[in-house]
N, CA, C and O atoms as a Maestro MAE file, in Angstrom:
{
 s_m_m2io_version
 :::
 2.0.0
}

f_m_ct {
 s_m_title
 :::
 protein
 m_atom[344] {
  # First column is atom index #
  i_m_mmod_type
  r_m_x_coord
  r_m_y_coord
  r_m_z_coord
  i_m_residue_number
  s_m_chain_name
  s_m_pdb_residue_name
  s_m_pdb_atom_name
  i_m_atomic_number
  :::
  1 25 94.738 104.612 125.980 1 A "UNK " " N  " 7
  2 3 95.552 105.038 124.860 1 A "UNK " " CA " 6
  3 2 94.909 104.611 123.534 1 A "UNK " " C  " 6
  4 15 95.031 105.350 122.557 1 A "UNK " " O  " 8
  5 25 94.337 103.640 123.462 2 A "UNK " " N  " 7
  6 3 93.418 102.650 122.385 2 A "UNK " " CA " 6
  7 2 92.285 103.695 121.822 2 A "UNK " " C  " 6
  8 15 92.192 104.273 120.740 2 A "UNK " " O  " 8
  9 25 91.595 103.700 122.803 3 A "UNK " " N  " 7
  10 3 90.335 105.122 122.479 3 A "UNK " " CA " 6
  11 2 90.987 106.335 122.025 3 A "UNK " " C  " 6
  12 15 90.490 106.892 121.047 3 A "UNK " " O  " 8
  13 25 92.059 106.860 122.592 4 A "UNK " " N  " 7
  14 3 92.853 108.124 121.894 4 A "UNK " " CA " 6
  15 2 93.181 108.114 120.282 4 A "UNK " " C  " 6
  16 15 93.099 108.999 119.430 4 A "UNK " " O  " 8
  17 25 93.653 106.514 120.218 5 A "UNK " " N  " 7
  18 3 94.172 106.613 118.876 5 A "UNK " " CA " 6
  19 2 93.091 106.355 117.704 5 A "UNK " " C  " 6
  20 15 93.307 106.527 116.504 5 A "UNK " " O  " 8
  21 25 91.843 105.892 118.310 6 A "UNK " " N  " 7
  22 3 91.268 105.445 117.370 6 A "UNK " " CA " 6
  23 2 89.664 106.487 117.378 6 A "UNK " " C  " 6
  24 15 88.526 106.297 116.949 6 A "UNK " " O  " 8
  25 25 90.434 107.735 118.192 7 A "UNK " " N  " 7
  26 3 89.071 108.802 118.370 7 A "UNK " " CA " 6
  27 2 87.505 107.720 118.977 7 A "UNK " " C  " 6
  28 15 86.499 107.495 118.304 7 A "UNK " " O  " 8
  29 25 87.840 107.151 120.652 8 A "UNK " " N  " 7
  30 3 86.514 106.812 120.644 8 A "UNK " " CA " 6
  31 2 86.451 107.138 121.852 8 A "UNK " " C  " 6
  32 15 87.369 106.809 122.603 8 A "UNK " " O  " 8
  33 25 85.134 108.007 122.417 9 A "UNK " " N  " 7
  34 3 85.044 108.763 123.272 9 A "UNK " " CA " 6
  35 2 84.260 107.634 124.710 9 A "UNK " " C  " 6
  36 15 84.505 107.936 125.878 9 A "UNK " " O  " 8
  37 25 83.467 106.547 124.421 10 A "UNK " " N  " 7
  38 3 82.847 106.040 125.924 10 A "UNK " " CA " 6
  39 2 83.324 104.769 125.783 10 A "UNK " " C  " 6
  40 15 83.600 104.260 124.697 10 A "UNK " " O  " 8
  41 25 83.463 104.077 127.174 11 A "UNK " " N  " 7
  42 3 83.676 102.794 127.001 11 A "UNK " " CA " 6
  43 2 82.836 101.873 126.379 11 A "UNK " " C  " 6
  44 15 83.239 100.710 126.390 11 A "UNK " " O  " 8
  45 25 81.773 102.100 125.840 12 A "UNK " " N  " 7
  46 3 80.265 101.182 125.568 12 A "UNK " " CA " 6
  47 2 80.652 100.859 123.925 12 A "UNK " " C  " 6
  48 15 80.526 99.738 123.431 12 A "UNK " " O  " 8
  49 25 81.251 102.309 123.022 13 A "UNK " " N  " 7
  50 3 81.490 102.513 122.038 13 A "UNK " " CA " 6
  51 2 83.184 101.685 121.783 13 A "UNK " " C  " 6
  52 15 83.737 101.413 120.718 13 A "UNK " " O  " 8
  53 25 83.619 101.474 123.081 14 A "UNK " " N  " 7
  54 3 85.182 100.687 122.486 14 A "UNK " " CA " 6
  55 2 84.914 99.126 122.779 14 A "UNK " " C  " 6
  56 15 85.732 98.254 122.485 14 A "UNK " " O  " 8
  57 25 83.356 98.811 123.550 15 A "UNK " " N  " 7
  58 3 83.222 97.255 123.485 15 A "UNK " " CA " 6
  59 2 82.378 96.424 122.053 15 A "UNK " " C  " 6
  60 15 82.079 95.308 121.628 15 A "UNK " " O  " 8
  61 25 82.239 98.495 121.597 16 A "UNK " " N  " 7
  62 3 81.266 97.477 120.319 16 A "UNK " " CA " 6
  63 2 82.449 97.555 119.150 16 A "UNK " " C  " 6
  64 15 82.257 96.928 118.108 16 A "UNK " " O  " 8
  65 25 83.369 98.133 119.280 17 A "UNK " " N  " 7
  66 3 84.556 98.551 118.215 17 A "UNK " " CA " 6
  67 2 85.137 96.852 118.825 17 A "UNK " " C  " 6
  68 15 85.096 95.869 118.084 17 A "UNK " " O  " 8
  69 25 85.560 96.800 120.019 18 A "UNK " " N  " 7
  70 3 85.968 94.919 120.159 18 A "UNK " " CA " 6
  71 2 86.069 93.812 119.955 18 A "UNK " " C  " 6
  72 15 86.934 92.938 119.902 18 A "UNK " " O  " 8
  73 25 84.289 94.040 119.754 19 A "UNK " " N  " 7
  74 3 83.376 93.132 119.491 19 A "UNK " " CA " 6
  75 2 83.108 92.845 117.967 19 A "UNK " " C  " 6
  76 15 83.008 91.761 117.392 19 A "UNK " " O  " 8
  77 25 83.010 94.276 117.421 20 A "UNK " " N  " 7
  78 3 82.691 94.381 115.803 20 A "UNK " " CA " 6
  79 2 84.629 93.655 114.979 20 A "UNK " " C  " 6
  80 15 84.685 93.199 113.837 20 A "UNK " " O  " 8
  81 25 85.758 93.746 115.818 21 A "UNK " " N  " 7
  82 3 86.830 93.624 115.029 21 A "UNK " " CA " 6
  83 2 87.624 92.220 115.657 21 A "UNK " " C  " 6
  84 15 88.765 91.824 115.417 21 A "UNK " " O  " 8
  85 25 86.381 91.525 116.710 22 A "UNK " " N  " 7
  86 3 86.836 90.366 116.909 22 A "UNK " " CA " 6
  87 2 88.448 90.230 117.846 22 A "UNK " " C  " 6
  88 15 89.459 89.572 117.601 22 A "UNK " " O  " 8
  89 25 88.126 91.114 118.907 23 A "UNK " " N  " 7
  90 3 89.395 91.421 119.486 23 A "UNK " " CA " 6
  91 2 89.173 90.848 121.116 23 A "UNK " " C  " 6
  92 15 88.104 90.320 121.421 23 A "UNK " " O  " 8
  93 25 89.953 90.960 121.821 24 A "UNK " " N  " 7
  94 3 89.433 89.783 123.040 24 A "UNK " " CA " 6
  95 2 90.242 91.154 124.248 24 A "UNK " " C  " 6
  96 15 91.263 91.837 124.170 24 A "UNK " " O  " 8
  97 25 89.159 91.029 125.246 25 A "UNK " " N  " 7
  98 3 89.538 92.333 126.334 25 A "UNK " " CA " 6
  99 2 89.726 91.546 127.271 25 A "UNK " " C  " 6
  100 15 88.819 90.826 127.688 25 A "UNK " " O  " 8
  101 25 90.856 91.542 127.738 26 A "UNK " " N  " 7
  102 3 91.753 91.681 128.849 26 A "UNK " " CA " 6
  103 2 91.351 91.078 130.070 26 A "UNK " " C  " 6
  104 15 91.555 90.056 129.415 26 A "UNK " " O  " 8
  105 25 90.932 90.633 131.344 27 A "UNK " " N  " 7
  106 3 91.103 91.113 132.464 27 A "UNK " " CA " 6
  107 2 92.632 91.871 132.832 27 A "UNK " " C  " 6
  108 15 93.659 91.423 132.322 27 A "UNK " " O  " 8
  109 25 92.672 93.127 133.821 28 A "UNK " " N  " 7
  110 3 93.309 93.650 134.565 28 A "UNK " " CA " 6
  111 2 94.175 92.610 134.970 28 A "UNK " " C  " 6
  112 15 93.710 91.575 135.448 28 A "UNK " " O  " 8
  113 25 95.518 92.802 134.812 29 A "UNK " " N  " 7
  114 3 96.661 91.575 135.718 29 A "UNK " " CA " 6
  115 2 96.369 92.394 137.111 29 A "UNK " " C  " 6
  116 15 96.058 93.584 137.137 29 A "UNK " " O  " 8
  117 25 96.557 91.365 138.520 30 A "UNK " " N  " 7
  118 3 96.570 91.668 139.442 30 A "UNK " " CA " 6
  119 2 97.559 91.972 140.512 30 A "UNK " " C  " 6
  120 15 97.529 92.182 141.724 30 A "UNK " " O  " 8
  121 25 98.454 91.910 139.555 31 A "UNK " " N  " 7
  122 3 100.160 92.064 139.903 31 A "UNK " " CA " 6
  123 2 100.076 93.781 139.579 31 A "UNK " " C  " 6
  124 15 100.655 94.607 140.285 31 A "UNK " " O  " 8
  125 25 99.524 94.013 138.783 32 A "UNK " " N  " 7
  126 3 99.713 95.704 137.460 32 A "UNK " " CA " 6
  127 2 99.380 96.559 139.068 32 A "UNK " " C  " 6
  128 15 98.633 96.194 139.976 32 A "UNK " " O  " 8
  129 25 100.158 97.662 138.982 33 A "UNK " " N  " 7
  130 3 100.434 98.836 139.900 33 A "UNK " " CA " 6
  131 2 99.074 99.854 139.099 33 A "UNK " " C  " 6
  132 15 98.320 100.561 139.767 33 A "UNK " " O  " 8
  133 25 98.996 99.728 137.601 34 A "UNK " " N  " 7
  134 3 98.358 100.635 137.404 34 A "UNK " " CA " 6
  135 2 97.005 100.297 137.053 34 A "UNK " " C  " 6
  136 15 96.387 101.118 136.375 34 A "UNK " " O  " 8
  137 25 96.416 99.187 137.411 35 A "UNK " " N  " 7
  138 3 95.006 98.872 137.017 35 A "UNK " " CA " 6
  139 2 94.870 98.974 135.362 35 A "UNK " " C  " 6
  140 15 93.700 99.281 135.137 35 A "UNK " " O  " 8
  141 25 95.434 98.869 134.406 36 A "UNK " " N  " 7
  142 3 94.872 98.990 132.679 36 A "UNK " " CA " 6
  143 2 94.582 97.763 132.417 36 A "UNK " " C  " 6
  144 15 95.095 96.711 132.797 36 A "UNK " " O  " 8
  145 25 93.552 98.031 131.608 37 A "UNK " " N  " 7
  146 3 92.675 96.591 130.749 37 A "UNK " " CA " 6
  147 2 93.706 96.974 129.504 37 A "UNK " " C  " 6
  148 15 94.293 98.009 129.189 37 A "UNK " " O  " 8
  149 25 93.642 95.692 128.974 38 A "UNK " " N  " 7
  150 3 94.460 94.962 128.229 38 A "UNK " " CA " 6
  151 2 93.509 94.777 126.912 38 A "UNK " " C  " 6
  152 15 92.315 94.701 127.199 38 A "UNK " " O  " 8
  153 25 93.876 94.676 125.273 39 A "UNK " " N  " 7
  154 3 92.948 94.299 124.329 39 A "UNK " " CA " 6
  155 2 94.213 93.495 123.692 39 A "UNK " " C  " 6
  156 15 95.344 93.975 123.614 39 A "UNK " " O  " 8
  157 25 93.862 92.272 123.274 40 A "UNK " " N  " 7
  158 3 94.183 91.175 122.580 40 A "UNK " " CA " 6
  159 2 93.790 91.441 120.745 40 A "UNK " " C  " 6
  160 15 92.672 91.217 120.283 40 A "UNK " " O  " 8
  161 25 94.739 91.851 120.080 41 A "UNK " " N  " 7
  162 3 94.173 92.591 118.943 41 A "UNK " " CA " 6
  163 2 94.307 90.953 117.623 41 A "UNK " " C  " 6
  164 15 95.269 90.556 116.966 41 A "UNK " " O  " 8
  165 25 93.620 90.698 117.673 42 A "UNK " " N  " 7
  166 3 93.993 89.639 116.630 42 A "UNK " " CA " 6
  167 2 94.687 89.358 115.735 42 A "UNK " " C  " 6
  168 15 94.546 90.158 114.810 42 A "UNK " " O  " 8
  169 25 95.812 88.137 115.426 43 A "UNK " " N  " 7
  170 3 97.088 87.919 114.304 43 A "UNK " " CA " 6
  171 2 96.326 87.966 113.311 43 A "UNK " " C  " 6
  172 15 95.446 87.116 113.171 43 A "UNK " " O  " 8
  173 25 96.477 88.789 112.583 44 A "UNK " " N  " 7
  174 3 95.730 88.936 110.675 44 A "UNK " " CA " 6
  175 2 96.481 88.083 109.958 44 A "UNK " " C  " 6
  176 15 95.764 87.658 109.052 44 A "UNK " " O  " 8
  177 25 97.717 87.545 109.888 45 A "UNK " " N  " 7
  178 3 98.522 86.796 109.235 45 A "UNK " " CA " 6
  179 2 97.289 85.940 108.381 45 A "UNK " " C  " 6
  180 15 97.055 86.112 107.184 45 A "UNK " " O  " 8
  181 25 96.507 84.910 109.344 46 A "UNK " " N  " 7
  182 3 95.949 84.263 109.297 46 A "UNK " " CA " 6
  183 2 94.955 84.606 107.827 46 A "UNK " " C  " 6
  184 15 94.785 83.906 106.829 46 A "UNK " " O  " 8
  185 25 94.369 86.064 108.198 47 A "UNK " " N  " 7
  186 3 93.328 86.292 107.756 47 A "UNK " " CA " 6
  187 2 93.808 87.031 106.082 47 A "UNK " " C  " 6
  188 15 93.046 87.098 105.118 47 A "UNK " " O  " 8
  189 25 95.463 87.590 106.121 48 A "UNK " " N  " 7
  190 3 95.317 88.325 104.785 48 A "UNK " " CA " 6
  191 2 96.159 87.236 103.708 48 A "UNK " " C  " 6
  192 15 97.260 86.762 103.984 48 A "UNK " " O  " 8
  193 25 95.633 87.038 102.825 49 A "UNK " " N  " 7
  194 3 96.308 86.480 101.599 49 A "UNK " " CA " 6
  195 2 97.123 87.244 100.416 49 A "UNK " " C  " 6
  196 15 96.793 88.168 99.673 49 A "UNK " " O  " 8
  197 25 97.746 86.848 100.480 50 A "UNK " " N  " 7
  198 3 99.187 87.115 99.493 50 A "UNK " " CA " 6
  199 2 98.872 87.105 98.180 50 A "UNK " " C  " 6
  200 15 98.137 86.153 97.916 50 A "UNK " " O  " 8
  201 25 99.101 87.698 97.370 51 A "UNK " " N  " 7
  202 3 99.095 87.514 95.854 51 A "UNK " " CA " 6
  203 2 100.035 87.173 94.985 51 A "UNK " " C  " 6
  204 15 101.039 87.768 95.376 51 A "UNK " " O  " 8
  205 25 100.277 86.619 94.119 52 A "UNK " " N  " 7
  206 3 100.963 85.824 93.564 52 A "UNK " " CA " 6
  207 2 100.992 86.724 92.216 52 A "UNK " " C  " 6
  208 15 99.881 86.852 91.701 52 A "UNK " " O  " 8
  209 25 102.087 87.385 91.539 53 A "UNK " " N  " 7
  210 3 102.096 88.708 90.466 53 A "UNK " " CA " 6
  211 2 102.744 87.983 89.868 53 A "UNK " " C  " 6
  212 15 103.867 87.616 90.213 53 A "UNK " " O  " 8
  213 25 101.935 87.516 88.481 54 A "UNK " " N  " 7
  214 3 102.380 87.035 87.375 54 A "UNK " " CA " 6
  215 2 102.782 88.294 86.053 54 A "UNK " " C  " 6
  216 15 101.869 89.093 85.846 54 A "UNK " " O  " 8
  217 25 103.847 88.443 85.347 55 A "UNK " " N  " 7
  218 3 103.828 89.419 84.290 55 A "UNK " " CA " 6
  219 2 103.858 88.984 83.002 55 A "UNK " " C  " 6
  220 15 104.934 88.578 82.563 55 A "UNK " " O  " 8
  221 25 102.892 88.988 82.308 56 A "UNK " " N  " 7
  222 3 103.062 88.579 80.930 56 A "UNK " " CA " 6
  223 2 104.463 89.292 79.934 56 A "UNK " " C  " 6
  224 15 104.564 90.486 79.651 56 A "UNK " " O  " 8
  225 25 105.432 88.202 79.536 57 A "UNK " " N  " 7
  226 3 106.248 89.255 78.956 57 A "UNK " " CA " 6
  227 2 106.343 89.074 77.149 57 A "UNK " " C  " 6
  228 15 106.940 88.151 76.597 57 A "UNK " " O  " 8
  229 25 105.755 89.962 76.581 58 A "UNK " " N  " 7
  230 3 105.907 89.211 74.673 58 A "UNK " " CA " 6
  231 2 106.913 89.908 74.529 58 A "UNK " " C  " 6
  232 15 107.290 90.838 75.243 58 A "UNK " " O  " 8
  233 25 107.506 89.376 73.359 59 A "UNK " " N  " 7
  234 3 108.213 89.962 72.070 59 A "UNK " " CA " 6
  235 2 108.691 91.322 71.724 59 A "UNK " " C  " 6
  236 15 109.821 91.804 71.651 59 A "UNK " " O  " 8
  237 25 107.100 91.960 71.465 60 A "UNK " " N  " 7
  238 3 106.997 93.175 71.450 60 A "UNK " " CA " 6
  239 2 107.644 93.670 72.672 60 A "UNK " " C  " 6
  240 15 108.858 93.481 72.753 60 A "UNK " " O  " 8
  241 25 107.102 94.218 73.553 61 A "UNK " " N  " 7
  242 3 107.681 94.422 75.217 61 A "UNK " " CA " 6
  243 2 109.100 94.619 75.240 61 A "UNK " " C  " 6
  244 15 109.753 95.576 75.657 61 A "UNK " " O  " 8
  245 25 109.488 93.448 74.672 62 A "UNK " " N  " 7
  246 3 111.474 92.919 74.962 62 A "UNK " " CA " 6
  247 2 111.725 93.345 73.934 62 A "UNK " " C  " 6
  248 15 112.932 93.210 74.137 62 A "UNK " " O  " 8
  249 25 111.693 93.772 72.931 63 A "UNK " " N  " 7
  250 3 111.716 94.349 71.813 63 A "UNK " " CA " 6
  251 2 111.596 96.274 71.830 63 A "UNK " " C  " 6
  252 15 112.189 97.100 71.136 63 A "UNK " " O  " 8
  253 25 110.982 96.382 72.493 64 A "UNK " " N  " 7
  254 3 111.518 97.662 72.932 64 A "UNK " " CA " 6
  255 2 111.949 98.221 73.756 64 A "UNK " " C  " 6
  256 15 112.308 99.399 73.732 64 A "UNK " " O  " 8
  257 25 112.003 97.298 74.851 65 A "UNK " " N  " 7
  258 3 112.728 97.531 75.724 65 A "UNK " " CA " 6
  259 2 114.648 97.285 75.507 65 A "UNK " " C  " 6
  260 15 115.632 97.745 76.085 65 A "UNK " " O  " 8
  261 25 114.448 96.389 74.444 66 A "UNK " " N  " 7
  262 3 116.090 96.063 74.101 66 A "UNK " " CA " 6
  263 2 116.404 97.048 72.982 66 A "UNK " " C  " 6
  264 15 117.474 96.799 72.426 66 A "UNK " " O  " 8
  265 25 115.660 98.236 72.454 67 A "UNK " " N  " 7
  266 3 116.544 99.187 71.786 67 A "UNK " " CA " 6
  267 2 117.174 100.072 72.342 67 A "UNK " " C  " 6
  268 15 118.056 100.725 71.784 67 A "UNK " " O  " 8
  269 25 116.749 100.240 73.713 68 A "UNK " " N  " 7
  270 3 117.194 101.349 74.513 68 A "UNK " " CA " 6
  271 2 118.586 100.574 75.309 68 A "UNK " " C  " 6
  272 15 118.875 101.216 76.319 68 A "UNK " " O  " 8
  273 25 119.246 99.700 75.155 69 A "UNK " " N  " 7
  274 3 120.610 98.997 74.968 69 A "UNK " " CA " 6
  275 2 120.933 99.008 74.131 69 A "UNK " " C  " 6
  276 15 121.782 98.123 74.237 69 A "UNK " " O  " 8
  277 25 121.004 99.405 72.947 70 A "UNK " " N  " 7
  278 3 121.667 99.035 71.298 70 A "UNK " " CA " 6
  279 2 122.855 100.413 71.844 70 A "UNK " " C  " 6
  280 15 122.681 101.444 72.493 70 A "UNK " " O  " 8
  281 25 124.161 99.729 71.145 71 A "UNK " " N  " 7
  282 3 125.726 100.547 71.615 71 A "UNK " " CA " 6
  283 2 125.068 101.648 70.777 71 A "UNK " " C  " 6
  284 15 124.779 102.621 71.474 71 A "UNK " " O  " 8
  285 25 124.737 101.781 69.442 72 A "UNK " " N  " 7
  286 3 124.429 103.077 68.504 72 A "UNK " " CA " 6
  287 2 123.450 103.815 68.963 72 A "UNK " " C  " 6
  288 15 123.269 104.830 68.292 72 A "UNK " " O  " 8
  289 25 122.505 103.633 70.175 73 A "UNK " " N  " 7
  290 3 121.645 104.153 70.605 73 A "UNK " " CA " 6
  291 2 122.237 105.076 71.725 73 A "UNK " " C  " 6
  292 15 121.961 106.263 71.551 73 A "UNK " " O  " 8
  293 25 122.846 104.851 72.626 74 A "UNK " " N  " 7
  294 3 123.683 105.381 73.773 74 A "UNK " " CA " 6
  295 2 124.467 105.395 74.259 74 A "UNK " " C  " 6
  296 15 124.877 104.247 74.089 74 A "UNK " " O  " 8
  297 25 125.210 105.915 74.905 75 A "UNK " " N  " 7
  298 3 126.828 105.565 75.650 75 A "UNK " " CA " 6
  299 2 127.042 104.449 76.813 75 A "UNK " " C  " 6
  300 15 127.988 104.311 77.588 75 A "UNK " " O  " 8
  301 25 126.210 103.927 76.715 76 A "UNK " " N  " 7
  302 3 125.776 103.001 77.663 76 A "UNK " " CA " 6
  303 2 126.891 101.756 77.775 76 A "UNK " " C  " 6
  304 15 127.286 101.123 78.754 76 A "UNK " " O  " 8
  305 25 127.151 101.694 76.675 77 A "UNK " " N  " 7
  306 3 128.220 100.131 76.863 77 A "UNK " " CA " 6
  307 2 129.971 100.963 76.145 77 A "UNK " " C  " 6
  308 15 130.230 102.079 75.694 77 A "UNK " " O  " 8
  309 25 130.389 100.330 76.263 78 A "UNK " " N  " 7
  310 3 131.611 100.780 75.888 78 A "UNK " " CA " 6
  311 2 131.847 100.871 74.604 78 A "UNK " " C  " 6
  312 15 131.101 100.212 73.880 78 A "UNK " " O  " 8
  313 25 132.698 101.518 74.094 79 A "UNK " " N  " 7
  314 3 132.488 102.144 72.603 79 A "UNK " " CA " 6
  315 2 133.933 101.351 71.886 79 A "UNK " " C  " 6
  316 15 135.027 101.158 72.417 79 A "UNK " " O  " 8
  317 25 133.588 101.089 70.868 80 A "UNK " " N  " 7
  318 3 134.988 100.411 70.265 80 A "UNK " " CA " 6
  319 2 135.679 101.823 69.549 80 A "UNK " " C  " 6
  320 15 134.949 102.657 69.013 80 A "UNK " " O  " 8
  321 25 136.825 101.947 69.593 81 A "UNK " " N  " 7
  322 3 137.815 102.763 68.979 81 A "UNK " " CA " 6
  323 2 137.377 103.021 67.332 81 A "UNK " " C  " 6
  324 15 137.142 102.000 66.685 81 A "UNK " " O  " 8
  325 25 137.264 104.277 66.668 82 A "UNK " " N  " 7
  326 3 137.153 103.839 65.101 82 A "UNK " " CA " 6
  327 2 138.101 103.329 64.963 82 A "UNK " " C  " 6
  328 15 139.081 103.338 65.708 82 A "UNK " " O  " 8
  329 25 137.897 102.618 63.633 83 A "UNK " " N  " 7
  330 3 139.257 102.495 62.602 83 A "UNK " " CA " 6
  331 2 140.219 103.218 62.218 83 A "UNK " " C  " 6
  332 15 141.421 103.062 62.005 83 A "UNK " " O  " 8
  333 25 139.386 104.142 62.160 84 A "UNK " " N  " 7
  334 3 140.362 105.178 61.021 84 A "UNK " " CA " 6
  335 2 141.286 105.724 62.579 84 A "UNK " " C  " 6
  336 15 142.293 105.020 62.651 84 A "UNK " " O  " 8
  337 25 141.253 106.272 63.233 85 A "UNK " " N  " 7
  338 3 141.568 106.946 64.466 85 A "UNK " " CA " 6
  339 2 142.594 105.737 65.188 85 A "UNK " " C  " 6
  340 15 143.740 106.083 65.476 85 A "UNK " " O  " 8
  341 25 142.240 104.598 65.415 86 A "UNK " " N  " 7
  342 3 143.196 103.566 65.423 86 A "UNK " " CA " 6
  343 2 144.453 103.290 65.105 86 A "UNK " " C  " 6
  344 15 144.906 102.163 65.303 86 A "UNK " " O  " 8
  :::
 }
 m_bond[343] {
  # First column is bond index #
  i_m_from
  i_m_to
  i_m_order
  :::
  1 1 2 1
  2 2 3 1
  3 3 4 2
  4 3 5 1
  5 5 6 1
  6 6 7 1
  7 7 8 2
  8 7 9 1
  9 9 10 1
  10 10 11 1
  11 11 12 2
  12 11 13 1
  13 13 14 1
  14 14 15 1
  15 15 16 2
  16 15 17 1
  17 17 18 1
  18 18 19 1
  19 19 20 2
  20 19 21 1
  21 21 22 1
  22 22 23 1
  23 23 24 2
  24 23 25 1
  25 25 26 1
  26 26 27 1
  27 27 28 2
  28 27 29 1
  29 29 30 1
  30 30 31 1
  31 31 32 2
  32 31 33 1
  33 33 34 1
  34 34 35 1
  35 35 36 2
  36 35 37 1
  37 37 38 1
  38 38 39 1
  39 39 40 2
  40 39 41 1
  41 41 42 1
  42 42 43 1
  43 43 44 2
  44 43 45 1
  45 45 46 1
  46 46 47 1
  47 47 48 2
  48 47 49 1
  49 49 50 1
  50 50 51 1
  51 51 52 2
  52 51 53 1
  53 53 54 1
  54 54 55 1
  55 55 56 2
  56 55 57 1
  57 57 58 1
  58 58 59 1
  59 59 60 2
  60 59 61 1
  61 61 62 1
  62 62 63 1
  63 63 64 2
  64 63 65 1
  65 65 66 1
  66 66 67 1
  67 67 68 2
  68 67 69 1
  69 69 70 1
  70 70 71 1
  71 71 72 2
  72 71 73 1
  73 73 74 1
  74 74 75 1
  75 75 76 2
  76 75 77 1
  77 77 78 1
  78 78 79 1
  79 79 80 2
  80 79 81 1
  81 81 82 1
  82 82 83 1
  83 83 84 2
  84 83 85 1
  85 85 86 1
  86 86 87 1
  87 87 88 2
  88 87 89 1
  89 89 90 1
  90 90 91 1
  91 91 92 2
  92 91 93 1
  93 93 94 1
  94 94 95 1
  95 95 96 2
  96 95 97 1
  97 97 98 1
  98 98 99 1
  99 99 100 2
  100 99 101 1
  101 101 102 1
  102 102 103 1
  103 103 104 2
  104 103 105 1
  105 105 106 1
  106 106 107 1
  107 107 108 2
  108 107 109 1
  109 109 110 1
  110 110 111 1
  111 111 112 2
  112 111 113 1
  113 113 114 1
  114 114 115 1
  115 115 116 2
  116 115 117 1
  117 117 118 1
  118 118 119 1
  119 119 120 2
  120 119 121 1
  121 121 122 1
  122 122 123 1
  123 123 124 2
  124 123 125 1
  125 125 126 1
  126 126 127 1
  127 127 128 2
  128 127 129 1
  129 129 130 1
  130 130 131 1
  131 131 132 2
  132 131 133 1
  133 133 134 1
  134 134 135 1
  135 135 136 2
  136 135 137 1
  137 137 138 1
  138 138 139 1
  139 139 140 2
  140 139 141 1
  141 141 142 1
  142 142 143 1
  143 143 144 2
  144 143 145 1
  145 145 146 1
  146 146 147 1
  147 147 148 2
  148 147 149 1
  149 149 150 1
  150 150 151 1
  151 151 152 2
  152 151 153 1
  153 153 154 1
  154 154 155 1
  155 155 156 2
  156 155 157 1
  157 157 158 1
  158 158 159 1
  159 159 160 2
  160 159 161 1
  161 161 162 1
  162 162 163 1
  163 163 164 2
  164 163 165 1
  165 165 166 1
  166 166 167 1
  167 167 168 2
  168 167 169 1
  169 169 170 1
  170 170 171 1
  171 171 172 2
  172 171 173 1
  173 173 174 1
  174 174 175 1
  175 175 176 2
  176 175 177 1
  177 177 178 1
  178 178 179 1
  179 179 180 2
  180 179 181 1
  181 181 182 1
  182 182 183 1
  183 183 184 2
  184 183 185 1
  185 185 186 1
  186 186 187 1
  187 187 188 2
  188 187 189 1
  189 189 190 1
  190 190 191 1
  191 191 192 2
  192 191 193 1
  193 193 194 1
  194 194 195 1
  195 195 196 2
  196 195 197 1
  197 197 198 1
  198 198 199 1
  199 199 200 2
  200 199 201 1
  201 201 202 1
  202 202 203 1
  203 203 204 2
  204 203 205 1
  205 205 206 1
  206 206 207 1
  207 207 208 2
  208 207 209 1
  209 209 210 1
  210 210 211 1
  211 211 212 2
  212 211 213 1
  213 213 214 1
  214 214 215 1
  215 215 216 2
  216 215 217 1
  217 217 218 1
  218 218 219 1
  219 219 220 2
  220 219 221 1
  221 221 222 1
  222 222 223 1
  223 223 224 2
  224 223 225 1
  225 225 226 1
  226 226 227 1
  227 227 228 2
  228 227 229 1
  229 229 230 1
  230 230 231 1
  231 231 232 2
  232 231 233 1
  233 233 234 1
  234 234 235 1
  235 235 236 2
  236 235 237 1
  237 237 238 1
  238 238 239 1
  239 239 240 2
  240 239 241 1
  241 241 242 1
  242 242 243 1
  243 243 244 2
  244 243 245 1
  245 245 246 1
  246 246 247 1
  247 247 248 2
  248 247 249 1
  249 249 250 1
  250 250 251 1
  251 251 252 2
  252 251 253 1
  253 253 254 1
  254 254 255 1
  255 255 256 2
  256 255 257 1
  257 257 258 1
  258 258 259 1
  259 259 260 2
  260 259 261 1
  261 261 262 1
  262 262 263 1
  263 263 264 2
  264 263 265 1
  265 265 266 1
  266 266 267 1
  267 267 268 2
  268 267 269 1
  269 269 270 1
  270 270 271 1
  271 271 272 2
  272 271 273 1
  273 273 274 1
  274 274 275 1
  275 275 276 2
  276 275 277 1
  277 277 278 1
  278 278 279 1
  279 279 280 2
  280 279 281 1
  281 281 282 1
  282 282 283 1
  283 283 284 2
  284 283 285 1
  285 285 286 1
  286 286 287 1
  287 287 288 2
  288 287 289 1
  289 289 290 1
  290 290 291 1
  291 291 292 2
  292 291 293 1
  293 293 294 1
  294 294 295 1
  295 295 296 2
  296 295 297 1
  297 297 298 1
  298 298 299 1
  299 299 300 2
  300 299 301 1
  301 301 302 1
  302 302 303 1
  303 303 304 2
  304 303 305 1
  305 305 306 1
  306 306 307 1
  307 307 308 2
  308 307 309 1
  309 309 310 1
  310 310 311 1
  311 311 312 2
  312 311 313 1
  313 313 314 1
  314 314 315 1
  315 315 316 2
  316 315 317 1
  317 317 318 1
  318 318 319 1
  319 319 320 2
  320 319 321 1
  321 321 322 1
  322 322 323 1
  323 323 324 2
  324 323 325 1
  325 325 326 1
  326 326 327 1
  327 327 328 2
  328 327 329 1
  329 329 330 1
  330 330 331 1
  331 331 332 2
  332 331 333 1
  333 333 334 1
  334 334 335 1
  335 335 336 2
  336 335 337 1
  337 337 338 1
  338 338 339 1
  339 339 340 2
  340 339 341 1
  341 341 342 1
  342 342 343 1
  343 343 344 2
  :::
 }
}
């Protein structure tokens, strides 16, 4: 199923794909009804590192981002009653 998914047509070509990705082959369990080799695909946990996303935030930035909240800008917050209409 391994060779299917990963388009590789001889067994010679899935021991060097194994070998090249550091993966560990199987013996056959001797209990298994169906004879399949087994590939041990390696925990990457180990191997991938996380990044840590810092965002610079200025003034400017929050500054325009806070006009698009101003009550006179949009209907966005609740509207006080006029006076006169009051």
């Amino acid at each position: 199923m391994l060779m299917a998914l990963l388009d590789i047509k001889s067994k010679e070509e899935l021991a060097s794909v194994v070998e090249t990705r550091h993966w560990k082959l199987l013996p056959p369990d001797a209990d298994a009804k169906d004879n399949e080799e087994w590939i041990f695909i390696t925990n990457h946990e180990a191997s991938v590192k996380s990044t840590n996303i810092k965002e610079k935030v200025t003034f400017d930035a929050m500054a325009r981002s806070a006009h698009a909240f101003k009550p006179s800008v949009g209907r966005f917050f609740i509207q006080a009653p006029d006076k006169q209409t009051a």
